[in-house]
C-alpha positions in Angstrom: 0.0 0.0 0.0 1.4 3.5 -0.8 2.7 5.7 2.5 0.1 8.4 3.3 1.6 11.1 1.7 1.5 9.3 -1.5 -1.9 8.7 -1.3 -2.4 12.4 0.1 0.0 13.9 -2.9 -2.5 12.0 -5.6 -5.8 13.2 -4.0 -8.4 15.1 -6.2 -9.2 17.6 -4.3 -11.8 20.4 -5.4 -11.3 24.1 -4.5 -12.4 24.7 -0.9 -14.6 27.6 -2.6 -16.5 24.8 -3.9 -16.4 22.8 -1.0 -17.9 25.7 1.2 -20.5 26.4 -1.2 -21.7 23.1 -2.0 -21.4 21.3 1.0 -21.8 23.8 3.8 -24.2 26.7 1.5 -21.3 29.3 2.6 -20.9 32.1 0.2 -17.6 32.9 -1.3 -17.6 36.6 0.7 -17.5 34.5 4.0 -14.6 33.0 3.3 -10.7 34.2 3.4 -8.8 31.6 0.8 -4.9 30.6 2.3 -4.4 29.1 -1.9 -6.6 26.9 -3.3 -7.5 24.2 -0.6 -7.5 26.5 2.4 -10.1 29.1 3.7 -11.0 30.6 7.1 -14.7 31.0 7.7 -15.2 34.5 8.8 -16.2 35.1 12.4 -18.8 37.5 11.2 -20.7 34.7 8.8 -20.8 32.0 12.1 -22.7 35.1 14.5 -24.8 35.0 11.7 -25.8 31.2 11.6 -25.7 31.2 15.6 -29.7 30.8 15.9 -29.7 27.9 13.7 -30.4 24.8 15.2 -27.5 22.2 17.0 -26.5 19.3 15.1 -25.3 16.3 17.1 -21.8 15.8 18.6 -19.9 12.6 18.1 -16.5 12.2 20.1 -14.1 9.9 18.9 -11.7 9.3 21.8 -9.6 5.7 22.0 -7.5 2.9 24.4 -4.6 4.5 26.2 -2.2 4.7 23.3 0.6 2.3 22.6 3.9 2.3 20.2 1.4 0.2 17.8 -0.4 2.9 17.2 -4.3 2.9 17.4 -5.8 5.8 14.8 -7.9 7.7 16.1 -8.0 10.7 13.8 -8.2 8.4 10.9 -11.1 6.9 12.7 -12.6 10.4 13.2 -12.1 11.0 9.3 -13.1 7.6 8.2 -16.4 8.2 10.4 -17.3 11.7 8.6 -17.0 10.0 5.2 -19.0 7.2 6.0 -21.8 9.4 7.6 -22.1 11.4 4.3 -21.7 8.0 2.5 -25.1 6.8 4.0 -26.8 10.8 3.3 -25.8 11.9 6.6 -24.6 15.7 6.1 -21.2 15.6 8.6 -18.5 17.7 9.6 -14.6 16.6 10.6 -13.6 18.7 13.9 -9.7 18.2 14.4 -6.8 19.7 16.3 -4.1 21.7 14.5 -1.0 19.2 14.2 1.7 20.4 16.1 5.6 20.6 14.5 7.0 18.9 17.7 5.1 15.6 17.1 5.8 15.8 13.3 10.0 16.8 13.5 9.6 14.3 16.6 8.3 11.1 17.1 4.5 10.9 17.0 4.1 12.0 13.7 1.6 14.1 12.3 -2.5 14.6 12.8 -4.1 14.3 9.2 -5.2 10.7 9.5 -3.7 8.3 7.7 -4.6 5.8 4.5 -7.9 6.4 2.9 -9.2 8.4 5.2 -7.1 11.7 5.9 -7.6 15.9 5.5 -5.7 16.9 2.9 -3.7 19.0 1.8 -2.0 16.7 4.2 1.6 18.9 4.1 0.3 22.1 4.5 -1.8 20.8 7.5 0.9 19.4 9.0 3.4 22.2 8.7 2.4 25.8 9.5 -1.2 25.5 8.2 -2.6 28.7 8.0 -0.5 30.1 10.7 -1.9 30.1 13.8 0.5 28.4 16.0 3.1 31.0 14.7 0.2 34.0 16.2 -0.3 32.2 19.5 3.4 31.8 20.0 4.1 35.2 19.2 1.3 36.3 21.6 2.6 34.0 24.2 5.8 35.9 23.4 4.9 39.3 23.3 3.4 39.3 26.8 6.7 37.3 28.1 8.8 40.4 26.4 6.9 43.4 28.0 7.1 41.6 31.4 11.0 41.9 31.3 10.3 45.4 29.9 8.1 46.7 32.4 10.9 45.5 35.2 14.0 46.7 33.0 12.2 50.1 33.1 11.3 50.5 36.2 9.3 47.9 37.9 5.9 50.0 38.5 4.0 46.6 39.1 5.9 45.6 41.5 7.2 42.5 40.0 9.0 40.0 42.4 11.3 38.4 39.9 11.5 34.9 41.8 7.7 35.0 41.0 7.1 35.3 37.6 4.9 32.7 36.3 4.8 33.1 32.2 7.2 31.6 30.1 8.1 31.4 26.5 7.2 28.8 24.1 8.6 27.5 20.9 6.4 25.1 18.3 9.7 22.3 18.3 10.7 19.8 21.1 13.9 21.4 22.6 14.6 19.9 25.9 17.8 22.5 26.2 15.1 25.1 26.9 13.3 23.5 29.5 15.2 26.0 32.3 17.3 28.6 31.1 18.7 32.0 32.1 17.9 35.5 30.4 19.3 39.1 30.7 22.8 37.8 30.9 25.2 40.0 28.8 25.2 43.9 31.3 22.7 46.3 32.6 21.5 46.8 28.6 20.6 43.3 28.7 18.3 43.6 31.2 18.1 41.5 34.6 19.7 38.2 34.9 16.8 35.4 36.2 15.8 32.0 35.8 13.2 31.6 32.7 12.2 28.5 30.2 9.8 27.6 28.1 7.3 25.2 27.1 5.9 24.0 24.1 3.0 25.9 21.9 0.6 24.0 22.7 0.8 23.7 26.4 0.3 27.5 26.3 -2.4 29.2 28.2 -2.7 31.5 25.3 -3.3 28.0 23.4 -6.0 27.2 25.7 -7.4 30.4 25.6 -7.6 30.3 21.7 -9.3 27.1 22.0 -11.5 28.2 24.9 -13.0 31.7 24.0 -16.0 32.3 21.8 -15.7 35.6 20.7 -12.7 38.4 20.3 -14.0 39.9 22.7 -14.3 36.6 25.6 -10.7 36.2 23.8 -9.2 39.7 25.0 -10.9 39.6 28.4 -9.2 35.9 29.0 -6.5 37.0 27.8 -6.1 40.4 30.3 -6.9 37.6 33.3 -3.7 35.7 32.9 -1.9 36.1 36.0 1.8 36.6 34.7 3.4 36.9 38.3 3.2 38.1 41.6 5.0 41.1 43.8 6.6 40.3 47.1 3.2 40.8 49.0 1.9 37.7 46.6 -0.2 40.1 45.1 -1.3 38.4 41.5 -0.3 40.8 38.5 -2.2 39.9 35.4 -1.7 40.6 31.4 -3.9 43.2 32.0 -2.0 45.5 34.2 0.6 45.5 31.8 -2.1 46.2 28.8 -0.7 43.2 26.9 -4.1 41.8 26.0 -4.8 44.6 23.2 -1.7 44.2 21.0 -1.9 39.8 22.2 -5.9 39.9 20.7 -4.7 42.0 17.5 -2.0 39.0 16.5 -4.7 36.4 17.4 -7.7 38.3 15.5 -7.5 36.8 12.1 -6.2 33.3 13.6 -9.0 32.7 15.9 -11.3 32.1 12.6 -11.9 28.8 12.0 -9.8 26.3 9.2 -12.3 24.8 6.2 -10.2 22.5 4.4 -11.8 18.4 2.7 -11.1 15.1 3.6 -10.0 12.8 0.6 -13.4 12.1 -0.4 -14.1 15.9 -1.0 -16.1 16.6 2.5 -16.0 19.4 4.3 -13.4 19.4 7.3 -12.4 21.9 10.1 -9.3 22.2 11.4 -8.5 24.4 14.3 -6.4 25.0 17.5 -4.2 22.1 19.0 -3.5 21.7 23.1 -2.2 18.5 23.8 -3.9 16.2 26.0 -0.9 15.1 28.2 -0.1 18.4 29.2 -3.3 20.6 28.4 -7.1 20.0 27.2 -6.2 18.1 24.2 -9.4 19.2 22.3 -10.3 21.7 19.0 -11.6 25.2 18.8 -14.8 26.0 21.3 -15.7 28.5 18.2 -14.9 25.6 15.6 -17.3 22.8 17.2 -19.9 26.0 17.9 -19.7 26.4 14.0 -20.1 23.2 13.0 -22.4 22.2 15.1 -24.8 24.9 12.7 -23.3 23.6 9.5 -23.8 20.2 9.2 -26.1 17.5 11.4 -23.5 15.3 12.8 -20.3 16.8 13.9 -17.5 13.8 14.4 -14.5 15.3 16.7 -11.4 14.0 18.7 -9.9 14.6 22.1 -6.5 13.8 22.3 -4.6 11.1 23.6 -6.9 8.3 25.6 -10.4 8.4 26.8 -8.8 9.1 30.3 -6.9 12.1 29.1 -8.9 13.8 26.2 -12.2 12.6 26.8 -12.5 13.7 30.7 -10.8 17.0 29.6 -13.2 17.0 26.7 -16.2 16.9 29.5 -15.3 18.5 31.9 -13.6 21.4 30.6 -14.9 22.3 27.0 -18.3 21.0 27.5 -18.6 22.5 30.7 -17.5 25.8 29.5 -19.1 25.9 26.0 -22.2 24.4 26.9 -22.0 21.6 24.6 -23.4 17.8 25.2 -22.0 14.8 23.0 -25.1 13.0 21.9 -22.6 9.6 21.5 -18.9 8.2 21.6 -16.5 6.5 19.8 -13.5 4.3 21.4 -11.0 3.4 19.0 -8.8 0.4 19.7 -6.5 -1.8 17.5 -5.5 -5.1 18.3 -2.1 -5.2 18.4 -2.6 -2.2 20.9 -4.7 -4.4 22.8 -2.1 -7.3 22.7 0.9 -4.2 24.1 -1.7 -3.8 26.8 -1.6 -6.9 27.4 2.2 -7.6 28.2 3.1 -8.5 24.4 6.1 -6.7 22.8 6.2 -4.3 19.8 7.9 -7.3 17.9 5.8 -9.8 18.5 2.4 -8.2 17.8 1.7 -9.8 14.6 1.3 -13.0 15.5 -2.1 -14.5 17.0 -1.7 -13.7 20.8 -5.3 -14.8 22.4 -4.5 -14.6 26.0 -2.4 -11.9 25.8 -6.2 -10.0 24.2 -7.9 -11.3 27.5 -5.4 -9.5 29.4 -4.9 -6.1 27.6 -8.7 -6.1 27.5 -9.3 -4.8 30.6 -7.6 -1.2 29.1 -10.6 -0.7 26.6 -13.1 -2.1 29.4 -11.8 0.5 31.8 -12.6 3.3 29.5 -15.9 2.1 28.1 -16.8 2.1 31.5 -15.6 5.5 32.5 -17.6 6.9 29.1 -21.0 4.9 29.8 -21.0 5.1 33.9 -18.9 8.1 34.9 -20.2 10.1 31.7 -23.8 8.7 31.2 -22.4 8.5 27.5 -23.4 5.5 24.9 -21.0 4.1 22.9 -19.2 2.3 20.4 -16.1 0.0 19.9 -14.5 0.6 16.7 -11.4 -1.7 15.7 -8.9 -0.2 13.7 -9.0 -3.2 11.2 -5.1 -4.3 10.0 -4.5 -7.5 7.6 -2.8 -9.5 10.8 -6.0 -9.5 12.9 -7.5 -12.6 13.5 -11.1 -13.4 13.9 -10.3 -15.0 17.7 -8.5 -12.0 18.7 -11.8 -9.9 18.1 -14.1 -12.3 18.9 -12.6 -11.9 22.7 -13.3 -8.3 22.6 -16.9 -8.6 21.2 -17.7 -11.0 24.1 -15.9 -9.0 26.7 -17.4 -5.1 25.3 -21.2 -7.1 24.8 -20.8 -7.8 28.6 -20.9 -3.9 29.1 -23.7 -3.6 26.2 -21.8 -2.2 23.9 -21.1 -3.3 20.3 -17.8 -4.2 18.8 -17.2 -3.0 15.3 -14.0 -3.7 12.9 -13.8 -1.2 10.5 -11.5 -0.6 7.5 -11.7 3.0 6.8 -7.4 3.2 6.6 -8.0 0.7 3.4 -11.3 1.8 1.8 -12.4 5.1 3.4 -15.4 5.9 4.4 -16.8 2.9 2.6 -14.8 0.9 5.3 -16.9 2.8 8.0 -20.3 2.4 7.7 -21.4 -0.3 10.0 -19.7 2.4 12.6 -21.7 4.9 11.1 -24.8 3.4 11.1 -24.5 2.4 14.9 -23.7 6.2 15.9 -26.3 7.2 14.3 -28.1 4.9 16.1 -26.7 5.8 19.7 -27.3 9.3 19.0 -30.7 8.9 18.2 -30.9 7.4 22.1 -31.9 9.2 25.0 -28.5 9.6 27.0 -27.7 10.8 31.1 -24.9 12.9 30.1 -23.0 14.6 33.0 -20.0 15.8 34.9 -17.6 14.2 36.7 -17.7 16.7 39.6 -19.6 19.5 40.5 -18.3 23.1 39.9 -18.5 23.7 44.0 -15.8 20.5 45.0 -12.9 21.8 46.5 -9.9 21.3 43.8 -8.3 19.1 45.8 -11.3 16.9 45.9 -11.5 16.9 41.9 -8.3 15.7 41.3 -8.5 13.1 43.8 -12.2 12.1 41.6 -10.3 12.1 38.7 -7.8 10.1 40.0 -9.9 7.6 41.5 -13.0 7.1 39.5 -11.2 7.8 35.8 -7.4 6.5 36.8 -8.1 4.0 39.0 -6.2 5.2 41.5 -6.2 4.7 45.5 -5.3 8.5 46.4 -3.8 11.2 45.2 -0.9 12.4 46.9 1.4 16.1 47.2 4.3 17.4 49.2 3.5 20.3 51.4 4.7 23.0 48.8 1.9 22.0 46.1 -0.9 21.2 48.8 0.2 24.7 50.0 -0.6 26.1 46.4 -4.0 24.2 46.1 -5.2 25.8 49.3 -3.5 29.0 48.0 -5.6 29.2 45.0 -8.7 27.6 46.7 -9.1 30.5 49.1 -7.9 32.9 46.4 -11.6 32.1 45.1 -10.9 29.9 41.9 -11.4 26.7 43.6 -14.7 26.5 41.1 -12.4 25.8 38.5 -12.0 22.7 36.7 -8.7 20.8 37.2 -6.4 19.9 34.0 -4.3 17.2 34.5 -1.4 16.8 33.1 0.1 13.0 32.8 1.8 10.7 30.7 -0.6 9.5 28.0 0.6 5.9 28.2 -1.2 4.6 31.0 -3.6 5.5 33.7 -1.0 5.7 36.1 1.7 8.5 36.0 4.4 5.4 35.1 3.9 4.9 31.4 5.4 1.8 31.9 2.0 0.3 33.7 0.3 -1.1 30.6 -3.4 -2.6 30.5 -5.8 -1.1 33.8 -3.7 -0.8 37.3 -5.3 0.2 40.2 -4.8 1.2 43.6 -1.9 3.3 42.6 -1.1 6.7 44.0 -0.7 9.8 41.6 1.6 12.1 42.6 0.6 15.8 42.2 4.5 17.4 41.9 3.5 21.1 41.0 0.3 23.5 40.4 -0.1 26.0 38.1 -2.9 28.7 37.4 -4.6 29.3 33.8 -6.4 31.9 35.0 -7.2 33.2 31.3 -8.4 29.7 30.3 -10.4 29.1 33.7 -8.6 25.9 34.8 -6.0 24.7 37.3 -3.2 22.4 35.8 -2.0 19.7 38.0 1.3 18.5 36.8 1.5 14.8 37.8 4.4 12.5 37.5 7.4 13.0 35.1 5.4 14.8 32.3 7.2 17.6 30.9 5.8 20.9 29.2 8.5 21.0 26.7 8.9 17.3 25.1 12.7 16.6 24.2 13.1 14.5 20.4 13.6 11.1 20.6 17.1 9.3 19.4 15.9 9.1 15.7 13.9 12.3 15.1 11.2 12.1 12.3 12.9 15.3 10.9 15.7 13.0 9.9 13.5 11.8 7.2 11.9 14.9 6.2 13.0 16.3 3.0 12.3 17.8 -0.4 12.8 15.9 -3.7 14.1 17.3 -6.8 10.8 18.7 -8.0 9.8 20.2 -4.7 7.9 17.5 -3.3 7.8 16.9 0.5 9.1 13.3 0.9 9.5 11.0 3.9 6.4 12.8 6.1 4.8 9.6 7.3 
């Protein structure tokens, strides 16, 4: 089979002009073209659509993820092609790819086979640009902090208290902690600094999060950027960042209309990562598409116990939005990792080793239908390898929790590969469901992370050393405690040890440092070894990304 950017180089696609208009009825003056097979969709056109009526929300979300790779993007795509296959109109809502999973070791986040957005290199490097806006937001605001002190100091700044950092859009693990202001007096002050990643920005999760320009530059001006000596919190606002921050950010926070390879309408926009933020799209993109179309498929990064909770209890508690059904993707070779099999030996028939890694998918079907009040789906991932025992022990384990068990082969055929899963969301959504949080708004913070970590993670307790429980009951009395918590954790497992495969419990997860998104409305809780700013692995993907001699991108997954 070719490599997915062969197939995506010798995709037809049409114009997205045409796309817009005969897809989504969206008139040419509502769009801004980025070339040929790029638009934004003008902010003004979707406050004009905003009485129509909701379409229903489908969430793809999948098994803690394993080196053998489980697709759930490709799953999301393959599902919005099937759906219009069977004369459903649907909409693909993604995440923005970010360039350190694609120069890294992830890879990129335009699906993959048969079923990917396209065009698949432009998607997957810069886009349209709005990971180079947020950064420089992010940026700006970290610059005229070290102005405002080089001048003067007006605010009050204690310097061993400044909270913002910089980001950069690569992994770099050198600039995890650095010094700045080195170099004399012109050089400003010499302190401790670093920076994170683009997408574990607050300014990302304020792009993602606001639904307006105007909720953007108020969330913006509540960042809290540091504190004086008094512990006084400073915000953006005090240094009148959040203007100049709003005016890079204006034409970015429009949503991305680009096609899937079957020509139908997708939107791309925004891109927090799950591990370390709330993993899900634009607030303002799902808004949107929820007018345009009547099913709206969209992801949440990462596992159900990641993305999905964050999902919840963040953007659908803050937007006001309620997924009508859900999707767990699984493969089985993951399934056979989770179950104590090696990367190696996946391929071959592996029945007990299924039994065991099992109970990872169980876990989270559980979490989705009983924590959530959510109905759902299992969709298989189908690859050539799979054996009919192998998913013949998840059908009878998944129909002992009610819920159906379908392979698909969307990666092969496309949407034509998906329909059985289409047919039974359709079906789900059409059910009545008892959708709800995981905690109430008025739990103490320390008490949600302790739910999350017992109820979604399986955890016994949730432990902190005095320092951090000092900061929770800090920012508890400092009246945000009615904020939902964000945790941040390795993706591999539902412990903070990524090495813990299937569904442990009784663990303890360690809550090692606090931080305050006061902009975005949530408190991160930084558990375990996760870092903000990823390092690249021994063999970066970049070492295989290159041009060929007629200007192709080659070696891009």
């Amino acid at each position: 089979m070719k490599s997915n950017i062969e197939i995506a180089q010798q995709a037809k696609m049409r114009l997205i002009l045409q796309v817009a208009a005969d897809r989504l009825g969206i008139a040419e003056e509502h769009l801004e073209p980025y070339g040929r097979y790029k638009a934004k969709i003008s902010l003004a056109y979707l406050d004009s659509i905003k009485s129509r009526p909701d379409g229903k929300l489908v969430l793809v979300t999948a098994i803690s993820p394993t080196p053998a790779g489980e697709g759930k993007t490709t799953t999301t795509v393959g599902l919005g092609d099937a759906l219009n296959r069977i004369g459903k109109k649907a909409i693909v809502c993604l995440r923005e790819p970010a360039l350190g999973p694609v120069f890294g070791m992830k890879g990129g986040a335009a699906g993959g086979g048969f079923s990917q957005v396209v065009p698949m290199e432009d998607i997957n490097l810069h886009f349209t640009g709005d990971f180079g806006a947020i950064s420089l937001a992010n940026n700006l605001l970290a610059a005229l902090i070290d102005n405002h002190i080089y001048h003067g100091n007006a605010l009050g700044f204690d310097v061993r208290r400044i909270t913002w950092r910089r980001v950069v859009d690569v992994n770099d693990r050198a600039l995890r902690d650095i010094t700045v202001g080195l170099g004399g007096p012109g050089n400003g002050y010499p302190r401790q600094d670093g920076f994170d990643i683009v997408v574990a920005s607050e300014v990302m999760a304020i792009f993602c999060l606001a639904t307006s320009l105007a909720d953007l530059k108020e969330r913006l001006g509540n960042i809290v950027v540091g504190y004086t000596r008094e512990q006084k919190p400073i915000r953006a606002r005090d240094l009148k960042a959040n203007g100049a921050m709003t005016v890079l950010l204006k034409d970015a926070l429009a949503p991305n209309l680009v096609q899937t390879l079957e020509n139908n309408p997708a939107i791309i926009h925004g891109g927090p990562f799950a591990n370390i933020a709330h993993g899900c799209n634009s607030v303002i993109a799902t808004q949107a598409a929820l007018k345009l179309a009547d099913y709206v498929v969209t992801e949440a990064g990462f596992g159900a116990d990641l993305g999905a909770e964050k999902f919840i209890d963040i953007k659908c508690r803050k937007a006001g939005l309620r997924p009508a059904a859900v999707v767990i993707v699984a493969t089985v070779r993951a399934l056979k990792y989770h179950g104590g099999v090696e990367v190696a030996d996946l391929a071959r028939e592996n029945v007990e080793a299924m039994k065991k890694g099992i109970t990872n998918i169980e876990r989270h079907i559980d979490n989705m239908r009983n924590r959530f009040g959510l109905p759902c789906v299992v969709s298989i991932n189908h690859r050539a390898e799979d054996t009919d025992a192998e998913i013949q022990q998840l059908i009878e384990r998944a129909g002992q929790q009610g819920v159906k068990v379908i392979s698909a082969k969307h990666y092969a055929e496309g949407g034509a590969g998906a329909l059985e899963v289409a047919k039974e969301v359709v079906r789900l959504c059409e059910q009545p469901n008892e959708f709800k949080f995981l905690y109430e708004d008025t739990v103490p913070l320390w008490d949600k992370m302790k739910t999350v970590a017992t109820r979604i993670y399986g955890a016994a307790d949730i432990t902190a050393d005095s320092k951090v429980r000092a900061t929770i009951k800090s920012l508890q009395d400092a009246g945000y405690g009615h904020y939902p918590v964000c945790v941040a954790k390795t993706q591999f497992s539902f412990s903070t040890d990524p090495k813990l495969r299937g569904a442990p419990s009784g663990h303890m997860v360690n809550v090692r440092e606090v931080r305050l998104a006061a902009g975005a409305e949530f408190i991160v809780m930084i558990c375990g070894d996760i870092m903000t700013m990823p390092g690249l692995p021994v063999t970066p993907a970049a070492n295989s990304i290159d041009l060929d001699a007629n200007g192709n991108v080659v070696g891009m997954f």
